[in-house]
C-alpha distance (Angstrom), angle and dihedral (degrees) to the residues before:
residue distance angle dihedral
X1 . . .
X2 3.56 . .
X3 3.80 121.8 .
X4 4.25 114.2 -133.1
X5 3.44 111.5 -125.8
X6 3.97 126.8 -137.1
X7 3.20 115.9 -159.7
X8 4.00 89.8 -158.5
X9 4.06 98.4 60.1
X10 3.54 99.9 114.3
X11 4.05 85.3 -173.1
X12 3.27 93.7 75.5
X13 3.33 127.3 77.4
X14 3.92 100.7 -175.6
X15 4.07 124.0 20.2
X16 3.33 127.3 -176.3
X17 4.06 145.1 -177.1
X18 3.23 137.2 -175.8
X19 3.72 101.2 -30.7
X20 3.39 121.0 -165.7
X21 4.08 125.7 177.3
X22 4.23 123.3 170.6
X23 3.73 127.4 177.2
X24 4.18 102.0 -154.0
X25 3.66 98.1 -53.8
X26 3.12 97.3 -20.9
X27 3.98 118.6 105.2
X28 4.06 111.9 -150.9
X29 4.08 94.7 173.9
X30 4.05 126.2 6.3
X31 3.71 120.2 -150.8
X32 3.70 97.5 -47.2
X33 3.99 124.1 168.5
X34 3.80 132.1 -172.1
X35 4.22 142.6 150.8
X36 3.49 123.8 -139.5
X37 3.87 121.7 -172.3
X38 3.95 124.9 -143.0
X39 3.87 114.6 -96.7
X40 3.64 99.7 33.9
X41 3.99 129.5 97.2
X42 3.91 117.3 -132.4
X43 3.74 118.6 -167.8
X44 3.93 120.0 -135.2
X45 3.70 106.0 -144.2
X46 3.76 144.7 169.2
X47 3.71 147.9 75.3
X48 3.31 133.1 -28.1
X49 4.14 109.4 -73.3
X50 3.71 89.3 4.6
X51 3.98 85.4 126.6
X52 3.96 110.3 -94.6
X53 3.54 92.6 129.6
X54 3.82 98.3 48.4
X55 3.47 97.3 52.0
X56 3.62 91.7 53.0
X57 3.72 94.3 44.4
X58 3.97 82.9 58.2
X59 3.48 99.5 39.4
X60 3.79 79.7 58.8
X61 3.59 92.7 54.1
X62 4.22 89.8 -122.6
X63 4.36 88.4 113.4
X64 3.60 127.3 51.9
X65 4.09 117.3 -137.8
X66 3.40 118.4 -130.4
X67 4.00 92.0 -149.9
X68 4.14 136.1 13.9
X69 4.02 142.7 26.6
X70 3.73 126.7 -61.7
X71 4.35 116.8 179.3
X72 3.85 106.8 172.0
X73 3.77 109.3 -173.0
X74 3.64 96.0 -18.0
X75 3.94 100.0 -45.6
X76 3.72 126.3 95.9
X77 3.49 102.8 -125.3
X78 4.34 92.2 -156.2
X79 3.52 90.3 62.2
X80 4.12 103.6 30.7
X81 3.89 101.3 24.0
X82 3.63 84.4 159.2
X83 3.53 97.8 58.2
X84 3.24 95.8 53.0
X85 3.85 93.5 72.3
X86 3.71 93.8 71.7
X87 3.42 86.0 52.0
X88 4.03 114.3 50.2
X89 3.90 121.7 28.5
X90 3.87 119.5 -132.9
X91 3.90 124.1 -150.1
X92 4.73 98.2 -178.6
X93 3.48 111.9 -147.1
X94 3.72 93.7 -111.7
X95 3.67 112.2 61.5
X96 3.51 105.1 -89.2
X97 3.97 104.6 -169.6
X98 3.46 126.2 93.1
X99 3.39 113.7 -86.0
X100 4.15 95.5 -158.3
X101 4.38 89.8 54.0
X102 3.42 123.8 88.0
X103 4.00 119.7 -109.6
X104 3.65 80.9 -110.1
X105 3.95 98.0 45.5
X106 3.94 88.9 50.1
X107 3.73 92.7 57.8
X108 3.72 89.2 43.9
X109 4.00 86.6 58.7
X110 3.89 93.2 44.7
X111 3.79 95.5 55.4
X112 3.63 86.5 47.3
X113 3.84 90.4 47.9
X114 4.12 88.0 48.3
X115 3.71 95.7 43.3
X116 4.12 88.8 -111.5
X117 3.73 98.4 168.3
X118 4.18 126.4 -120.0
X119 4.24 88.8 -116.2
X120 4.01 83.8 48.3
X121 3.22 102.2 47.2
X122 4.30 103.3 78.7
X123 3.83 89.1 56.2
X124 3.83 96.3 37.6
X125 4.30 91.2 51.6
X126 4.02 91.0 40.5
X127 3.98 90.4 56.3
X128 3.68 88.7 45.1
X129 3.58 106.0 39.3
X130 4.25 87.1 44.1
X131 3.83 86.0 44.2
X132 3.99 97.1 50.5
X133 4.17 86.1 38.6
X134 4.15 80.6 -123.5
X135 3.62 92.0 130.6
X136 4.05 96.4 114.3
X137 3.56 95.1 46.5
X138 3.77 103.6 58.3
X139 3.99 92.5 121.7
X140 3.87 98.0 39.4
X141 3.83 108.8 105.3
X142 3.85 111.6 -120.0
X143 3.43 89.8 -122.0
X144 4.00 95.8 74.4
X145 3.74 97.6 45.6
X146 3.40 128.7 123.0
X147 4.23 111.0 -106.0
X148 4.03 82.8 -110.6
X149 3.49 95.3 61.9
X150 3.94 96.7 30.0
X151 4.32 81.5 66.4
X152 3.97 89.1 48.6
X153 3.51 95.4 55.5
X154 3.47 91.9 41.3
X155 3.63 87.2 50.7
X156 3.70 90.9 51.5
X157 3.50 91.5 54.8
X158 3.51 98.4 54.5
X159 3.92 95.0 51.2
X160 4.33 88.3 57.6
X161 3.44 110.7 133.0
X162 3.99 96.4 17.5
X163 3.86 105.7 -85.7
X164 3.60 119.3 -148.0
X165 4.08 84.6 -146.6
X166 3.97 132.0 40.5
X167 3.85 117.1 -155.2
X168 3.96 110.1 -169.0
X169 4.28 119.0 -173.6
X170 3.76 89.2 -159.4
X171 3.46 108.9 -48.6
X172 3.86 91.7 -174.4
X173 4.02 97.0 64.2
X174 3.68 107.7 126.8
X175 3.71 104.3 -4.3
X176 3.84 125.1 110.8
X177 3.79 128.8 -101.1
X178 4.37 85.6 -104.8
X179 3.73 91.6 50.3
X180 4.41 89.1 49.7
X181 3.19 103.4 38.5
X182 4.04 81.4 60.8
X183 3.71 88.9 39.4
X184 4.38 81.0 54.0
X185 3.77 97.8 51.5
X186 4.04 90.2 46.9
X187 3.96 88.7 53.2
X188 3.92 85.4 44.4
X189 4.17 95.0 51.5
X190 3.71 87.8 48.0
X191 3.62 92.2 49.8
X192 3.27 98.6 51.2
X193 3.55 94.6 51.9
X194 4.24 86.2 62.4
X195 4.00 98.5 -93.8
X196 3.95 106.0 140.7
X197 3.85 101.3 -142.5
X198 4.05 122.6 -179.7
X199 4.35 108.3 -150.2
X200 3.87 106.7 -160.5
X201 3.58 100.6 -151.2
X202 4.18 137.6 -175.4
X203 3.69 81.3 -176.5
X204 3.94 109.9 87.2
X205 3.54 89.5 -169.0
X206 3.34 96.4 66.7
X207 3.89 91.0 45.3
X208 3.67 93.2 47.5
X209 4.36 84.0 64.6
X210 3.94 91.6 52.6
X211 3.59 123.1 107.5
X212 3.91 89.4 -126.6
X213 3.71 135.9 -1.0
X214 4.06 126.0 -153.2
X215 4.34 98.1 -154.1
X216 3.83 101.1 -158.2
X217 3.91 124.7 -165.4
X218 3.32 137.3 -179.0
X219 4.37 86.0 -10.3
X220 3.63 87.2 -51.7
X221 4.26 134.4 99.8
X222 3.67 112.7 -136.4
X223 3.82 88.3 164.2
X224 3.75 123.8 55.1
X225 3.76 111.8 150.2
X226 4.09 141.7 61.6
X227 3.58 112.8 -29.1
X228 3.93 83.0 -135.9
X229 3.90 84.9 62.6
X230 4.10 89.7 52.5
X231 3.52 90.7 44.6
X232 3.83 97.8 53.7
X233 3.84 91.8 71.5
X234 3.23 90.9 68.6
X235 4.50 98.2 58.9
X236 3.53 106.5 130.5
X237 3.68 103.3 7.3
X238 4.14 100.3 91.6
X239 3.47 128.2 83.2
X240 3.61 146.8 174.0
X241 3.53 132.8 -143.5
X242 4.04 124.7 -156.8
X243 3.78 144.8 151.4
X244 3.82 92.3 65.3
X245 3.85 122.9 126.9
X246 3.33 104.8 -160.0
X247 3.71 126.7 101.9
X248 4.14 110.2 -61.3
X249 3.37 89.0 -144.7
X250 3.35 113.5 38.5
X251 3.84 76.8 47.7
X252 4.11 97.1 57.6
X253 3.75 85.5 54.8
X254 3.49 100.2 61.4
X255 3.95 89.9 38.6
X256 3.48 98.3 60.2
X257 3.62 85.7 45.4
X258 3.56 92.5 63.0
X259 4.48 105.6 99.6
X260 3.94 93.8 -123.4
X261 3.97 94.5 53.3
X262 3.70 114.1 83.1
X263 3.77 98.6 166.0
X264 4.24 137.1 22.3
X265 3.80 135.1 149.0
X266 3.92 127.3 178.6
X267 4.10 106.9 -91.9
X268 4.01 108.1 -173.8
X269 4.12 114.0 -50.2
X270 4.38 83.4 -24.5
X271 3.73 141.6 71.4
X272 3.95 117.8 -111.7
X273 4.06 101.3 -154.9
X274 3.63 135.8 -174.4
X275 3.98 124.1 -145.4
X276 3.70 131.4 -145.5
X277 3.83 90.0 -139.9
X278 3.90 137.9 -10.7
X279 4.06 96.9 -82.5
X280 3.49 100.1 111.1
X281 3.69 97.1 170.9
X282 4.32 85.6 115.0
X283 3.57 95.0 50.5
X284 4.24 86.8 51.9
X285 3.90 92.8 45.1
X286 3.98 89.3 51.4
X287 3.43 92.3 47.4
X288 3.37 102.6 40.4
X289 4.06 83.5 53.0
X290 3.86 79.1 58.2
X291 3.81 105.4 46.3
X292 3.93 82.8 -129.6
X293 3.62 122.2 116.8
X294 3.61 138.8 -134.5
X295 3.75 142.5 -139.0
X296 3.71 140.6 -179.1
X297 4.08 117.0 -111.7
X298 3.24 129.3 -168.7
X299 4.53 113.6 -98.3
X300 3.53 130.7 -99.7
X301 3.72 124.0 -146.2
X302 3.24 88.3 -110.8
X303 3.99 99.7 59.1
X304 4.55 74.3 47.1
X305 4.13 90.4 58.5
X306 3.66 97.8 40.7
X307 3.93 93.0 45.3
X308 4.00 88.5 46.4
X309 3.77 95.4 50.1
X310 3.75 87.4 41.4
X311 3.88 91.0 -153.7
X312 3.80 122.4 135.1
X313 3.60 138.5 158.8
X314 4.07 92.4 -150.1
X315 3.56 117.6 -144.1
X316 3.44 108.5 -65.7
X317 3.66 132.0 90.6
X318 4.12 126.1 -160.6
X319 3.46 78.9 -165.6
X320 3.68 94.0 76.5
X321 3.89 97.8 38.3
X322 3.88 89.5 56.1
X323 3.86 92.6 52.4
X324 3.84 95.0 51.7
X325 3.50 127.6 -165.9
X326 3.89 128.7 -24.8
X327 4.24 100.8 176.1
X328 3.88 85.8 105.9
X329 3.76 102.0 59.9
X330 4.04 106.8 96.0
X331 4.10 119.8 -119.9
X332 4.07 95.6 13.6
X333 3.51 92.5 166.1
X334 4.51 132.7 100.8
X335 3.53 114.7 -139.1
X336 4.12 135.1 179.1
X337 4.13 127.0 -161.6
X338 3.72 109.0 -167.4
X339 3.24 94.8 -40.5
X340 3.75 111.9 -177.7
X341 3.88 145.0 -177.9
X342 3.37 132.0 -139.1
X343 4.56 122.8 -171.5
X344 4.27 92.2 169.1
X345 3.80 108.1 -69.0
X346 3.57 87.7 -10.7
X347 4.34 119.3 109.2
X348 3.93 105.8 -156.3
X349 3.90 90.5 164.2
X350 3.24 125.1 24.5
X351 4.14 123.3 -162.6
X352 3.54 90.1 -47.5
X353 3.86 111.9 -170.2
X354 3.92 132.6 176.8
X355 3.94 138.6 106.7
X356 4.02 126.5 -138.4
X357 3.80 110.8 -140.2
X358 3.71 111.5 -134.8
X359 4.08 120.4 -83.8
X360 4.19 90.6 18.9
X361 3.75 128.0 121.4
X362 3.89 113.0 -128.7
X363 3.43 127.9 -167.0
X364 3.51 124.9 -153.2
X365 4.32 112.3 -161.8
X366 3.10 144.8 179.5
X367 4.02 145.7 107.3
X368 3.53 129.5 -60.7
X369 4.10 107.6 -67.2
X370 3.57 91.9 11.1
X371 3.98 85.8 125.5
X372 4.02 104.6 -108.1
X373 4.20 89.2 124.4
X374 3.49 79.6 54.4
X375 3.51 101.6 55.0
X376 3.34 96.2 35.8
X377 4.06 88.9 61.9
X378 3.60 93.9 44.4
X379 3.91 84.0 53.4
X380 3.80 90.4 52.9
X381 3.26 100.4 42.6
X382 3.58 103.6 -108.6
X383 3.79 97.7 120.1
X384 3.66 132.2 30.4
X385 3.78 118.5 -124.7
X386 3.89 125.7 -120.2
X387 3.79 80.1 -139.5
X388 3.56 153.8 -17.2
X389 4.43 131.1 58.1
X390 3.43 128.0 -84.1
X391 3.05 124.9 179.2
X392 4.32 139.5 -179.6
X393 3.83 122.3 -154.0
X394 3.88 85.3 -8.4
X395 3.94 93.5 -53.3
X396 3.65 123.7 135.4
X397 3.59 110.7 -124.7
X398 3.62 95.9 -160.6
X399 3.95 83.4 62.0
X400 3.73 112.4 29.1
X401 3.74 109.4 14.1
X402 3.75 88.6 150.0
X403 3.41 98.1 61.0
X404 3.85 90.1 43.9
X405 3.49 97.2 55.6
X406 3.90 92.3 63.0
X407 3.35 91.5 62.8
X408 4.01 89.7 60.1
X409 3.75 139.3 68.9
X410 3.77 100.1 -153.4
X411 3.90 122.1 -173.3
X412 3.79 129.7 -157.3
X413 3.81 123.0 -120.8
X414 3.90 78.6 -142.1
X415 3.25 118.3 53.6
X416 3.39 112.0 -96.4
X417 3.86 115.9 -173.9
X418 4.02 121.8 114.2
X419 3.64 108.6 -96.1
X420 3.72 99.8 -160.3
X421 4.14 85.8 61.1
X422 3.55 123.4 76.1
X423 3.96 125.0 -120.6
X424 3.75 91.0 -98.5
X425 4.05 94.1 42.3
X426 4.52 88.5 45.1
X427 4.27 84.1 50.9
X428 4.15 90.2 51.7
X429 4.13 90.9 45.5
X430 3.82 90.4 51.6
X431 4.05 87.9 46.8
X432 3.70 93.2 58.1
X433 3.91 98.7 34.9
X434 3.71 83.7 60.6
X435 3.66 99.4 46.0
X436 3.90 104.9 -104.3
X437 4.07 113.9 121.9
X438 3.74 129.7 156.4
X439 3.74 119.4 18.0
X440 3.23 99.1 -15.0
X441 3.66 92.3 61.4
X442 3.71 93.5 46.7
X443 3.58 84.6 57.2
X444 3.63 99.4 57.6
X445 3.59 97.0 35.4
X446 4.01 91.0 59.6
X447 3.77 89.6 42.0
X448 4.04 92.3 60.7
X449 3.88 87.1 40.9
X450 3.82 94.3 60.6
X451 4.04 89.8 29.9
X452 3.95 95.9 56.1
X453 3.55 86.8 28.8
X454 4.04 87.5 -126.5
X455 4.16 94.2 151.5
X456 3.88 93.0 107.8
X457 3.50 83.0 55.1
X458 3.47 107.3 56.3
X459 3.52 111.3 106.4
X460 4.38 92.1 33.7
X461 4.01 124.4 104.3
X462 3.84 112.9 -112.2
X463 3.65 96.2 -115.4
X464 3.60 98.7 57.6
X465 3.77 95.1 54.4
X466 3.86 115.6 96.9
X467 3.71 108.7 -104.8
X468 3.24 111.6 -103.0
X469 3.65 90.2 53.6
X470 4.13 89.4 50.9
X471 3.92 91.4 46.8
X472 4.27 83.5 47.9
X473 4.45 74.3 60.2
X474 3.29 94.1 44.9
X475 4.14 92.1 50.6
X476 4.04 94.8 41.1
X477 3.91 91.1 49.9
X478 3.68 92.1 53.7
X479 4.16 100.8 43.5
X480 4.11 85.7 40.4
X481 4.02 88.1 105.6
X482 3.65 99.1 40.2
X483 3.59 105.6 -114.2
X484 3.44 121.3 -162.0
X485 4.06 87.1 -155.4
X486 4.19 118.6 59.8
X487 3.53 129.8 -165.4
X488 3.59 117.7 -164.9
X489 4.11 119.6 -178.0
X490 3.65 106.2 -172.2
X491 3.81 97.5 -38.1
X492 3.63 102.6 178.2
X493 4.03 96.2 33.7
X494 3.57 101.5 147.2
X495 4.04 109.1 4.4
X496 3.17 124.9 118.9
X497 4.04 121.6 -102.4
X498 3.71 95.7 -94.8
X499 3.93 92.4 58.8
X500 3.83 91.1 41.4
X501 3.67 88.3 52.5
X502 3.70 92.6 47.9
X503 3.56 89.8 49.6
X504 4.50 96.2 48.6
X505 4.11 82.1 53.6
X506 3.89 87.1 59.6
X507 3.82 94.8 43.3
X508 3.65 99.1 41.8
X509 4.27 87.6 49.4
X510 3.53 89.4 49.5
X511 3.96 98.9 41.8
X512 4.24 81.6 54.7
X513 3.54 92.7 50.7
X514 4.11 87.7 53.5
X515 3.54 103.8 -96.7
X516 3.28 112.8 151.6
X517 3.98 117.8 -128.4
X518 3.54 139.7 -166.7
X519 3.86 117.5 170.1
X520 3.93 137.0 176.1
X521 3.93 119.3 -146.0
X522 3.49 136.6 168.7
X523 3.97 85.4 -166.8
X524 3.88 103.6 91.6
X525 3.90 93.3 -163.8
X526 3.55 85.0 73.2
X527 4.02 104.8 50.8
X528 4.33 79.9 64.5
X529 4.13 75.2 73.9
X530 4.06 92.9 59.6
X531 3.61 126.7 88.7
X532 3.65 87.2 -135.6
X533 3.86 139.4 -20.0
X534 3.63 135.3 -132.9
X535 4.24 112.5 -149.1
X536 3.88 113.9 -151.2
X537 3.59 131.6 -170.8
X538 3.43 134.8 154.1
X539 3.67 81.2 19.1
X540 3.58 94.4 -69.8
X541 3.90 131.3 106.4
X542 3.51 106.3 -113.9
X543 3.60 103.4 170.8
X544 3.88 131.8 23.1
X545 4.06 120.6 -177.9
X546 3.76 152.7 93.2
X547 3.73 115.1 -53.4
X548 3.60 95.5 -112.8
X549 4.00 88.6 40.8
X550 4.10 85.9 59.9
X551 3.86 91.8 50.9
X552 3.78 98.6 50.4
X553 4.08 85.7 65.3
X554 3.91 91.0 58.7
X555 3.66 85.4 51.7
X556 4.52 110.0 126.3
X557 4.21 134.5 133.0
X558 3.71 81.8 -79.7
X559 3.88 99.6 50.7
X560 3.14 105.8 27.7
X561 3.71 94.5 162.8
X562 3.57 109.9 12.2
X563 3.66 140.0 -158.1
X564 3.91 124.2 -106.1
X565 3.85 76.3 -118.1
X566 3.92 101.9 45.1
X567 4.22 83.2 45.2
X568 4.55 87.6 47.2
X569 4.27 81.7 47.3
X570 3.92 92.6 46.0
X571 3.64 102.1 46.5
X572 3.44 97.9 39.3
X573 4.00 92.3 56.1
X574 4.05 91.6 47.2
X575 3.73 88.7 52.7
X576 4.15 96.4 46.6
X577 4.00 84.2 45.4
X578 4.09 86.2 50.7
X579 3.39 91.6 45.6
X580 3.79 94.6 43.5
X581 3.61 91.7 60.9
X582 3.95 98.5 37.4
X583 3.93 100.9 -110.8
């Protein structure tokens, strides 16, 4: 039922009827209505295309709707879309400063942009700058900051002019857990003050602590409400199994292959699993099979939006069949001696120092600037150390990095495809960069069409896809030559859990068929998937151990058992304070 909008309610910050938006034929939200009162944060959630990004781009008055109301803080934004800048702040999803400016120079162009007057402008930049903690980095050009403080000053931005409401596409994508949880208790001081801000958000987590979430799919809400209330429907229906010694991920497979399962992901040394019902008589007969036991646990939102979409990939992955077996190719492993990196005066890596043992997932962590990019290039080849060895299926890279890189798949926290080629023309460049031509090419090309399920998308440019079709690209370009080495820099950064799930089924097939893997995330759901993990900051390794290894030392009265998160947050603080005070 549609809600009636008047214009005059001063309680409500955002108001909308009937809201309709198509692009040709293609329908991006369908007749959707919701209220939203001042002070209170609303998450924007839901799969990739569902619509998050539209609504906010109307919301902000930059799209037109082709049916239904809109009021944003008192102005109808169909019939004053210019109004309603001065009204509602908007942080893009894509970093939408200028990169060549000054943190200074792009908040002198946003008070200019939102009519922030000259005799304003000291006391407006000193609250923001103090606010944002941006205050020593007023000459740096936004360009060269970290992704932390790239989302603060795009945060600043967006508040210019004091807007009565704050619309945020994701302003989490690609920064660490430090640099959101500061990003959080900004959000919750403006709140709190009465500022109605909308947080679009691939991270459930993070919508899981909002007051109230609107879950969109397929241009539609079927969720409007506490995410408590979502979450509830799930009591007694999760699980987790533990004690086993058998492979975790060979194991997850043949869980979520089981008919009363409809969810599971790897959490620690254990399996966190969803069920269809509350007849757990499966889940007792596989883990009695296993000598492991099982216990119920209380639901996440997360296990609530995958169960209400009811849209899984299972555990399998064709992916992983089609590659075959690697265990026979000699020296499968990466490996890094003190390997260090020198910009001037500047250390970016630091004596870095571990080795990956063929067929196991490694995650490299750490915040924003902490030097795992850096690494990661040296690793690939890309950049030449200061110092140190490195070396890829026993190859020096110092000597041979050509002939190491064809033995990797390697790809780019940023994504890295050409935009002026189509999907089809980007897979036949990757084919003949990696050596493949003729029919073997056409082989593999049509095999990571029908794997990624990229034929719709033939014919499209890269950028216009949604993303987790574009990062499906990015993945299919880098496997097209079969390498039996994989490097993964944040590959799921910003997709919603259905596409990152899609995407763990690939990696854990391929890390069983030997495939060698080493992957960045700032998404510390996903380092419970490694074999172990390696912590940098500073660009040292500070820590290097098993997930659930890493947790036990952020283990107090207050944590008693903590999140891979809460664990990331803890050690990373005790090593800044060490650090701070030269131990």
């Amino acid at each position: 039922m549609n809600v009636v909008v008047e214009q005059g309610d001063d309680r409500l910050a955002v108001q909308i009827s009937g809201l309709s938006k198509q692009f040709g034929g293609a329908v991006a939200l369908a007749d959707i209505s919701a209220t939203l009162p001042y002070g209170r944060l609303t998450g924007i959630v839901g799969p990739d295309g569902a619509g998050k990004t539209t609504l906010l781009r109307l919301l902000a008055g930059l799209l037109t709707p082709n049916a239904g109301q809109l009021v944003v803080a008192g102005v109808d934004v169909v019939r004053e879309p210019e109004a309603v800048h001065l009204q509602a702040g908007y942080m893009p999803q894509r970093f939408g400063l200028y990169e060549d400016l000054t943190v200074m120079e792009n908040l002198l162009l946003y008070a200019r942009l939102r009519a922030v007057s000259v005799a304003e402008q000291g006391a407006v930049f000193g609250r923001l700058l103090e606010f944002t903690r941006l205050g020593p980095f007023t000459d740096r050009l936004a360009g060269k900051l970290s992704g932390g403080m790239k989302q603060k000053l795009g945060l600043a931005c967006a508040l210019m002019g004091k807007p009565r409401v704050l619309l945020l596409d994701e302003p989490g994508v690609g920064v660490d857990p430090v640099s959101r949880q500061d990003l959080w208790h900004m959000v919750q001081v403006l709140t709190d003050d009465g500022m109605a801000v909308l947080w679009s958000t691939a991270y459930l987590d993070e919508a899981e602590r909002c007051a109230s979430v609107l879950l969109l799919d397929k241009g539609r809400i079927v969720f409007d409400g506490d995410p408590a209330t979502l979450t509830r429907r799930l009591e007694g229906r999760c699980v987790r199994v533990s004690g086993f010694v058998e492979d975790k991920r060979a194991l997850l497979t043949r869980a979520l292959d089981l008919s009363s399962v409809s969810d599971g992901v790897i959490q620690g040394e254990g399996l966190r699993l969803v069920v269809r019902g509350k007849d757990f008589s499966e889940i007792k007969s596989f883990s009695d099979g296993l000598n492991a036991k099982y216990e119920q646990i209380p639901p996440r939102f997360e296990d609530a939006f995958i169960d209400l979409l009811g849209r899984t990939s299972g555990g399998h992955s064709v992916l992983a069949d089609r590659f075959g077996k690697v265990s026979d190719r000699q020296g499968g492993t990466v490996s890094c001696a003190d390997l260090t990196c020198r910009f001037g005066e500047f250390v970016a890596t630091d004596h870095v120092s571990f080795q990956i043992r063929q067929g196991e997932i490694f995650g490299l962590l750490g915040p924003n600037g902490a030097g795992k990019s850096t690494t990661f290039r040296m690793l690939c080849g890309l950049l030449k150390p200061t110092s140190g060895e490195a070396r890829v299926m026993g190859i020096d890279l110092r000597h041979a990095s050509g002939a190491a890189k064809r033995q990797l798949g390697y790809m780019a926290q940023k994504f890295s495809l050409y935009g002026l080629l189509s999907v089809q023309q980007n897979l036949a460049f990757f084919a003949g960069a990696y050596g493949l031509d003729g029919a073997e090419a056409r082989s593999r090309i049509e095999e990571m069409v029908d794997i990624f399920e990229l034929r719709p998308f033939l014919s499209a440019e890269p950028e216009r896809l949604p993303l987790g079709t574009r990062q499906r690209l990015a993945l299919a370009c880098s496997l097209m030559h079969r390498p039996p080495v994989l490097f993964l820099d944040e590959p799921t950064s910003g997709v919603d859990p259905l596409t990152r799930r899609e995407f763990w089924t690939h990696i854990n097939g391929l890390a069983r068929q030997g495939v060698t893997v080493l992957v960045t995330t700032h998404f510390m759901e996903e380092a419970e998937y490694c074999d172990r993990v390696a912590l940098i900051l500073q660009g040292k390794v500070i820590a290097l151990d098993q997930p659930d290894v890493l947790k036990q030392q952020a283990v107090s009265a207050e944590q008693p058992d903590p999140t891979m998160e809460e664990a990331f947050i803890y050690l990373i603080g005790a090593a800044r304070e060490k650090m701070e005070v030269g131990v």
